[in-house]
C-alpha angles and dihedrals in degrees: 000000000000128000105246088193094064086075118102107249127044135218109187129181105219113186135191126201136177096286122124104258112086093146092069099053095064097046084058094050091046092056099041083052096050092050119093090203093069120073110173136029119189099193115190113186118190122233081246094054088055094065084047098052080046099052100042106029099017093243115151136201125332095285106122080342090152079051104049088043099055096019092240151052115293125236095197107003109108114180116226125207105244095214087055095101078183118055127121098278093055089074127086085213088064105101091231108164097195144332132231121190104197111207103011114200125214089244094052087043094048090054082052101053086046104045095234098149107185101143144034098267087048093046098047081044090061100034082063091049091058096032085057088230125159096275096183108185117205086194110193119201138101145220086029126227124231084239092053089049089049089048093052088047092056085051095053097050083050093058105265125133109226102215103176114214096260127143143214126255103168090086090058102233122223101209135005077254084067103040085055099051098053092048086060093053089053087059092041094057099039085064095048100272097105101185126223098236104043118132113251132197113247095005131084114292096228092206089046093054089045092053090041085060095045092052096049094053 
C-alpha cells in the first residue's frame, strides 16, 4: 500500500484533549505552521483541552484560539468544532496524511480503543484505524492503571502508535519552550516531516549553536 505521506504537500489532523500538556500542543502547532510541507491543519480541541489551555497558558475560549495558541495569524491551521461528527476529517475521502492527538488523555484513548466514536476527535481517530493512516497517540497520565495498559494495547493492535508525552533531557533544553518543541520535532519526524532543527543525537544541536553565539557577542 502506498505511503500517502510521501506526497508533497501535507494535510494533518492534530487533536487536544483534557490532558495536562498544553505546552506541548503549541509547540506542535507552531512547528507544523512554520513547515512549508504541510498545507492544511484541521485542529479539534475538546471542551476539556480549553480549561486546560486556561489553566496552564491563560488562554481562554475558542475565540482567536489558533491565534492565542501560536501568537499570529495562521497561514494552514483551521479550528473544528469538536461536536461536528461531521466535519471534513470524519470521512475516510478526506485526504488526511496522519493524526496526532497531543496530549492525549486516558479517556480520549479509551473511546479509541473502543471504537466509541461520539465525537470529532473519536471519529477522526477511527476513520485513521480503518484508513490505515499514521494515529500517533501522545497519551498523558501517571502512575498508569491496568485498565489504561490494556487500552493502549487495544490501540496498538488497531494500528496506533502510543507515543507517551515525555521529553527529552539529554539536549539539555534551555527553557520548557524548548523541551516542547523538540519534542515536537520527535512526532513530526516520526510521521515523515524530519525538521531541520531537531536535536540529534551525535550531531550539532542548530539552536545550541545559535544560543552559544549569542552568548559569545
Amino acid at each position: 500500500m502506498p505511503n500517502p505521506l510521501h506526497s508533497t504537500a501535507h494535510v494533518l489532523t492534530v487533536a487536544a484533549t483534557g490532558a495536562s500538556g498544553a505546552l506541548f500542543t503549541r509547540a506542535f502547532l507552531q512547528a507544523a505552521e512554520r513547515d512549508d510541507r504541510i498545507k492544511t491543519v484541521n485542529f479539534i480541541a475538546s471542551d476539556n483541552a480549553l480549561r486546560v489551555f486556561a489553566e496552564e497558558l491563560a488562554i481562554k475560549g475558542r475565540n482567536n484560539l489558533i491565534q492565542q495558541l501560536i501568537g499570529g495569524k495562521s497561514r494552514k491551521i483551521q479550528l473544528q468544532n469538536n461536536a461536528d461528527i461531521g466535519g471534513n476529517v470524519a470521512s475516510g475521502s478526506y485526504p488526511s496524511h496522519a493524526m496526532i492527538v497531543i496530549p492525549c488523555s486516558m479517556g480520549t484513548l479509551a473511546r479509541i480503543a473502543h471504537g466509541l466514536a461520539g465525537n470529532l476527535i473519536d471519529r477522526a481517530a477511527d476513520v485513521c484505524l480503518k484508513e490505515k493512516r499514521p494515529l500517533v497517540l501522545c497519551t498523558r497520565e501517571t502512575p498508569l492503571n491496568r485498565i489504561h495498559l490494556r487500552n493502549m494495547q487495544w490501540a496498538i493492535e488497531a494500528g496506533a502508535t502510543i507515543y507517551p508525552l515525555i521529553p527529552s533531557f539529554y539536549n539539555h533544553p534551555a527553557s520548557f519552550e524548548e523541551m516542547a518543541h523538540q519534542f515536537a520535532c520527535r512526532v513530526l519526524q516520526f510521521v515523515g516531516l524530519e525538521q531541520k532543527d531537531a536535536y540529534r543525537w551525535g550531531m550539532e544541536n542548530p539552536r545550541q549553536s545559535h544560543r552559544d553565539a549569542e552568548k559569545n557577542k
